[in-house]
GUVEX-82275 format. One record per atom (N, C-alpha, C, O): x, y, z. Coordinates in steps of 0.05 Angstrom, whole numbers, plus 5000, padded with zeros to 4 digits. Layout:
N
zati east X | north Y | up Z
...
***
This chain:
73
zati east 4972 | north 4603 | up 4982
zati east 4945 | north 4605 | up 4993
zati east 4943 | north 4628 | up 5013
zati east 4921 | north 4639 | up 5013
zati east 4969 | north 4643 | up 5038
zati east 4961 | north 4651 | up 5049
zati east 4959 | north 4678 | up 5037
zati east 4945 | north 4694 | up 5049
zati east 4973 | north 4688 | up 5007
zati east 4974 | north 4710 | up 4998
zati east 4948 | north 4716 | up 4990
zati east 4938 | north 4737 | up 4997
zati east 4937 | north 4698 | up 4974
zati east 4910 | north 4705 | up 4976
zati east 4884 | north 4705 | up 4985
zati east 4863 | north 4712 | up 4973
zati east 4890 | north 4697 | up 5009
zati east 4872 | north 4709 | up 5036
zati east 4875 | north 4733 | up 5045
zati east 4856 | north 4747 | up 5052
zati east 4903 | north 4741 | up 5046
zati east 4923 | north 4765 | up 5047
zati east 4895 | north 4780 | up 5037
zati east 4878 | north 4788 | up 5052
zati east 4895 | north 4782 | up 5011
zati east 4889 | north 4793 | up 4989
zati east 4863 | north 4799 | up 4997
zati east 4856 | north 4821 | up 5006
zati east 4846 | north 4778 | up 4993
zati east 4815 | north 4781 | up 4995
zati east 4814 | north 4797 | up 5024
zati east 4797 | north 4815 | up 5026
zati east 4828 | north 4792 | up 5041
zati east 4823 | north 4802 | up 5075
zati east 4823 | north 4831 | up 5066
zati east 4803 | north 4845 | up 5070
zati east 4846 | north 4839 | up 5055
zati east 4850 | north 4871 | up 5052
zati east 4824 | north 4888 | up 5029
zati east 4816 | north 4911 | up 5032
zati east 4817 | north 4870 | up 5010
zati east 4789 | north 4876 | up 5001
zati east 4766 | north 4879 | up 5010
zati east 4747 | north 4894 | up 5003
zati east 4768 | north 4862 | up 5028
zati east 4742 | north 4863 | up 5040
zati east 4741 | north 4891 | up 5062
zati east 4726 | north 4910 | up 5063
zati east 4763 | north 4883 | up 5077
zati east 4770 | north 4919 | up 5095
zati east 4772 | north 4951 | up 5079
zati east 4771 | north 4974 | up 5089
zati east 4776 | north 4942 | up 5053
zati east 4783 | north 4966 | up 5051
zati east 4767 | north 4984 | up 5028
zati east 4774 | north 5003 | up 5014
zati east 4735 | north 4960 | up 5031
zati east 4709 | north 4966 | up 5009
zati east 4690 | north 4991 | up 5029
zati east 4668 | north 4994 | up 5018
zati east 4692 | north 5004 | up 5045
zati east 4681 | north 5018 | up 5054
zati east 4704 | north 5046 | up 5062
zati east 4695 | north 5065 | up 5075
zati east 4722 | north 5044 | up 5057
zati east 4737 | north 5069 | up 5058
zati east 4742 | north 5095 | up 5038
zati east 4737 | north 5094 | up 5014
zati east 4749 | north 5110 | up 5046
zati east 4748 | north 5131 | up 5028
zati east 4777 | north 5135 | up 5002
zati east 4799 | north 5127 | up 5010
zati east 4776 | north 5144 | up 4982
zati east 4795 | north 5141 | up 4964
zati east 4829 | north 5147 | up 4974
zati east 4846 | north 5141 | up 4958
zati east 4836 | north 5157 | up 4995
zati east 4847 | north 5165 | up 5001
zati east 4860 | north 5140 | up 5013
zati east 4880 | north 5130 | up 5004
zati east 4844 | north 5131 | up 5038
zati east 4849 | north 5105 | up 5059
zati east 4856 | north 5083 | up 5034
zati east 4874 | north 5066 | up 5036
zati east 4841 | north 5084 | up 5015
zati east 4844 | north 5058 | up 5004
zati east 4869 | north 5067 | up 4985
zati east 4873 | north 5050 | up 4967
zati east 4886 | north 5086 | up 4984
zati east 4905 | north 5082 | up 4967
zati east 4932 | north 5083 | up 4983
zati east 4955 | north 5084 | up 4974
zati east 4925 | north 5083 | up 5009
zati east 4943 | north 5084 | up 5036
zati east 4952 | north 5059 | up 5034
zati east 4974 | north 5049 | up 5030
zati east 4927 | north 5050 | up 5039
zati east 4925 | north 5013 | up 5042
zati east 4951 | north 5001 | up 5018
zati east 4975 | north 4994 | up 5020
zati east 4929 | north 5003 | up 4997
zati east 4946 | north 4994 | up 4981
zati east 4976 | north 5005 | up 4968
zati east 4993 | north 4992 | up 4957
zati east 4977 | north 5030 | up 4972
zati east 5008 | north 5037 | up 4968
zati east 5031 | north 5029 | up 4996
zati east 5056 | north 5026 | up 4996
zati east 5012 | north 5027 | up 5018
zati east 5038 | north 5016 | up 5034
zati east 5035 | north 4979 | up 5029
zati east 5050 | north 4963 | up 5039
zati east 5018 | north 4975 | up 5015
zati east 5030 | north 4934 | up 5018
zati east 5050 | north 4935 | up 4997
zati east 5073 | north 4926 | up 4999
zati east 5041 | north 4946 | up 4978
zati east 5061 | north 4953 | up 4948
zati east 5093 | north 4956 | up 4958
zati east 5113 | north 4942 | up 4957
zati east 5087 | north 4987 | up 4968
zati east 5121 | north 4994 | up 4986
zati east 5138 | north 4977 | up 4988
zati east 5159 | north 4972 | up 4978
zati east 5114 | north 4964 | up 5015
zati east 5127 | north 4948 | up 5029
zati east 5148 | north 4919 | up 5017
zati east 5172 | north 4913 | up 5022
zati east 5132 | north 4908 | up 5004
zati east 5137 | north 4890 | up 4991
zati east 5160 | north 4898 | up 4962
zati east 5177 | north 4883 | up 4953
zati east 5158 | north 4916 | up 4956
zati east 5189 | north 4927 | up 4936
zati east 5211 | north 4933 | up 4951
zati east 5235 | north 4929 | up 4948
zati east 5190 | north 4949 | up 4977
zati east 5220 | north 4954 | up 4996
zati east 5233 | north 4931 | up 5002
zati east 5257 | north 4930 | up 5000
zati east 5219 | north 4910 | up 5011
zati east 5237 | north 4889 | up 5020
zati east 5249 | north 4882 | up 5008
zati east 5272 | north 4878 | up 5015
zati east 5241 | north 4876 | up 4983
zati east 5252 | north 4860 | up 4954
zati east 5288 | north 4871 | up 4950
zati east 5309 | north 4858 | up 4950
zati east 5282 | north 4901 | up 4946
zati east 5308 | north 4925 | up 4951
zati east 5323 | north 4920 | up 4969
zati east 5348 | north 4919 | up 4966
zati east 5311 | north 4916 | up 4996
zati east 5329 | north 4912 | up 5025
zati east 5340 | north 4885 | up 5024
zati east 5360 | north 4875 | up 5035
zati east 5324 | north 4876 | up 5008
zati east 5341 | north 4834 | up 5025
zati east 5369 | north 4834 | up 5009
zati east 5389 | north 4823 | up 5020
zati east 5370 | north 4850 | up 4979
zati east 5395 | north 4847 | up 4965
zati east 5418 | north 4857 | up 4977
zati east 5439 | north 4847 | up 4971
zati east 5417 | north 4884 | up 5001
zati east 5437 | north 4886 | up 5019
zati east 5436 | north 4881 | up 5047
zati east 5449 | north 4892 | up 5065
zati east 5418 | north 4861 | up 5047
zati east 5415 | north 4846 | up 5076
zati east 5396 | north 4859 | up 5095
zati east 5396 | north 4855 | up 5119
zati east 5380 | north 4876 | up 5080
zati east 5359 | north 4902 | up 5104
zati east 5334 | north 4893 | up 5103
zati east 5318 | north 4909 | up 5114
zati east 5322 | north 4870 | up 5091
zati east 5300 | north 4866 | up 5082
zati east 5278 | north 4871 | up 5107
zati east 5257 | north 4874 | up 5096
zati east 5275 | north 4872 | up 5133
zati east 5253 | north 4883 | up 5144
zati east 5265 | north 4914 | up 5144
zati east 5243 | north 4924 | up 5142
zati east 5278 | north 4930 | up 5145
zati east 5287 | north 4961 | up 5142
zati east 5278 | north 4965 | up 5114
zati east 5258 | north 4980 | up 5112
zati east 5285 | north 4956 | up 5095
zati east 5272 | north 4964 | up 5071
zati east 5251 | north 4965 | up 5062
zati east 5245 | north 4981 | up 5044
zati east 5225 | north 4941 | up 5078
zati east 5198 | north 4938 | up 5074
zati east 5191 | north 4955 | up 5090
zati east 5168 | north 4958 | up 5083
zati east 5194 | north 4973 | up 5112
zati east 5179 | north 4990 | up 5135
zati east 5189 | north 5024 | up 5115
zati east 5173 | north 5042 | up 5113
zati east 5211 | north 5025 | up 5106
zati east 5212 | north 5046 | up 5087
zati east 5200 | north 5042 | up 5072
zati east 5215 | north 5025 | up 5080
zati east 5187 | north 5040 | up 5057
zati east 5182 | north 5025 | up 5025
zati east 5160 | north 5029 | up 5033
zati east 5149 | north 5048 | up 5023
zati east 5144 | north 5015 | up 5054
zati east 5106 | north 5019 | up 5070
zati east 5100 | north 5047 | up 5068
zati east 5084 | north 5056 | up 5053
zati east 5116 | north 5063 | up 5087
zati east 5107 | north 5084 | up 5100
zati east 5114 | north 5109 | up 5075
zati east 5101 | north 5129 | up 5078
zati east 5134 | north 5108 | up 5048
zati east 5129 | north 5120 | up 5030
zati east 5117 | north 5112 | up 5015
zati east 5116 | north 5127 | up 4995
zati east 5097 | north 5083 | up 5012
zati east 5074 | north 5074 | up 4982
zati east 5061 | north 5086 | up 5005
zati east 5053 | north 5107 | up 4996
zati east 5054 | north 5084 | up 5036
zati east 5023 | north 5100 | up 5039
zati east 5027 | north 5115 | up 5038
zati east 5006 | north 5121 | up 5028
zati east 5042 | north 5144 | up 5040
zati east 5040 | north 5169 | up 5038
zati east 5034 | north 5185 | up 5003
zati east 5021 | north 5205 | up 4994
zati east 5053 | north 5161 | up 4994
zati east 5044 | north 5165 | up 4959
zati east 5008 | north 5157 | up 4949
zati east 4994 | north 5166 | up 4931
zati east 5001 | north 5136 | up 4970
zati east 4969 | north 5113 | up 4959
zati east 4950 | north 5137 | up 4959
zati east 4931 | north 5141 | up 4945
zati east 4964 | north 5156 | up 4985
zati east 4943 | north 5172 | up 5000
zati east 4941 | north 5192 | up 4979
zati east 4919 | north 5192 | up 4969
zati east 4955 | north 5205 | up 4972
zati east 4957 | north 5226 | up 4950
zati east 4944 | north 5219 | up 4922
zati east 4931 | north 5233 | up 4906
zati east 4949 | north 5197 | up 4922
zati east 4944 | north 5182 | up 4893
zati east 4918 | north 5182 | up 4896
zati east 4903 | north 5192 | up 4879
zati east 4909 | north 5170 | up 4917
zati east 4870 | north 5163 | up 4918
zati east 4862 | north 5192 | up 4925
zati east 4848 | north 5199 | up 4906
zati east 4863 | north 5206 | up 4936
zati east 4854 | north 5234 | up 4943
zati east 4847 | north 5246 | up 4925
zati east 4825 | north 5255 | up 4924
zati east 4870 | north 5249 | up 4901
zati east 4864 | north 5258 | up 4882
zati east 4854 | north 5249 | up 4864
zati east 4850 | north 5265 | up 4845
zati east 4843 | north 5217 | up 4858
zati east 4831 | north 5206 | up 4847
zati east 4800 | north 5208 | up 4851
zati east 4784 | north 5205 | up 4833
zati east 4793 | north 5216 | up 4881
zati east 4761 | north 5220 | up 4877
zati east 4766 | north 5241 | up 4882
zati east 4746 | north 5246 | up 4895
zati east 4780 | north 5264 | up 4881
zati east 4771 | north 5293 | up 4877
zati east 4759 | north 5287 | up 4844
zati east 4737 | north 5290 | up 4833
zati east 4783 | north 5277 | up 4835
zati east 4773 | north 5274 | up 4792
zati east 4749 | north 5264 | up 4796
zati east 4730 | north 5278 | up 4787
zati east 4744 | north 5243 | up 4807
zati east 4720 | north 5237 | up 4806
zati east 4690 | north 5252 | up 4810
zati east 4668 | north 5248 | up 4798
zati east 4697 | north 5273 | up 4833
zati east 4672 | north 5285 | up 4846
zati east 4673 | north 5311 | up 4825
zati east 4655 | north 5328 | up 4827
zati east 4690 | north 5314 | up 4807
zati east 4683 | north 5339 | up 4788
zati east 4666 | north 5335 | up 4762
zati east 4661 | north 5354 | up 4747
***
């Protein structure tokens, strides 16, 4: 239940942002959550989810950016 409050909470925040913010958003929960997945198998699991965040948003950002540039052409 709380994942998908999780869920709806971050939808609802992230319906007025720009393509960019919103692929921030969602490439760092993504990250985050593989990173940990990656980190707990050698015992790093919050070190792996804060890596894992901060390269899905840097990737979300790129990803959505360039997604409404395609769009605005």
């Amino acid at each position: 239940m709380k994942k998908f409050a999780l869920i709806v909470l971050m939808a609802v925040a992230l319906a007025g942002c720009t393509g960019a913010q919103k692929g921030a958003g969602i490439g760092a929960v993504a990250g985050a959550g593989l990173g940990a997945i990656i980190g707990y198998q050698s015992g790093h699991a919050a070190q792996g989810a804060l890596i894992g965040g901060a390269l899905g948003a840097g990737g979300g950002a790129l990803a959505g950016d360039a997604m409404e540039d395609k769009e605005a052409k």
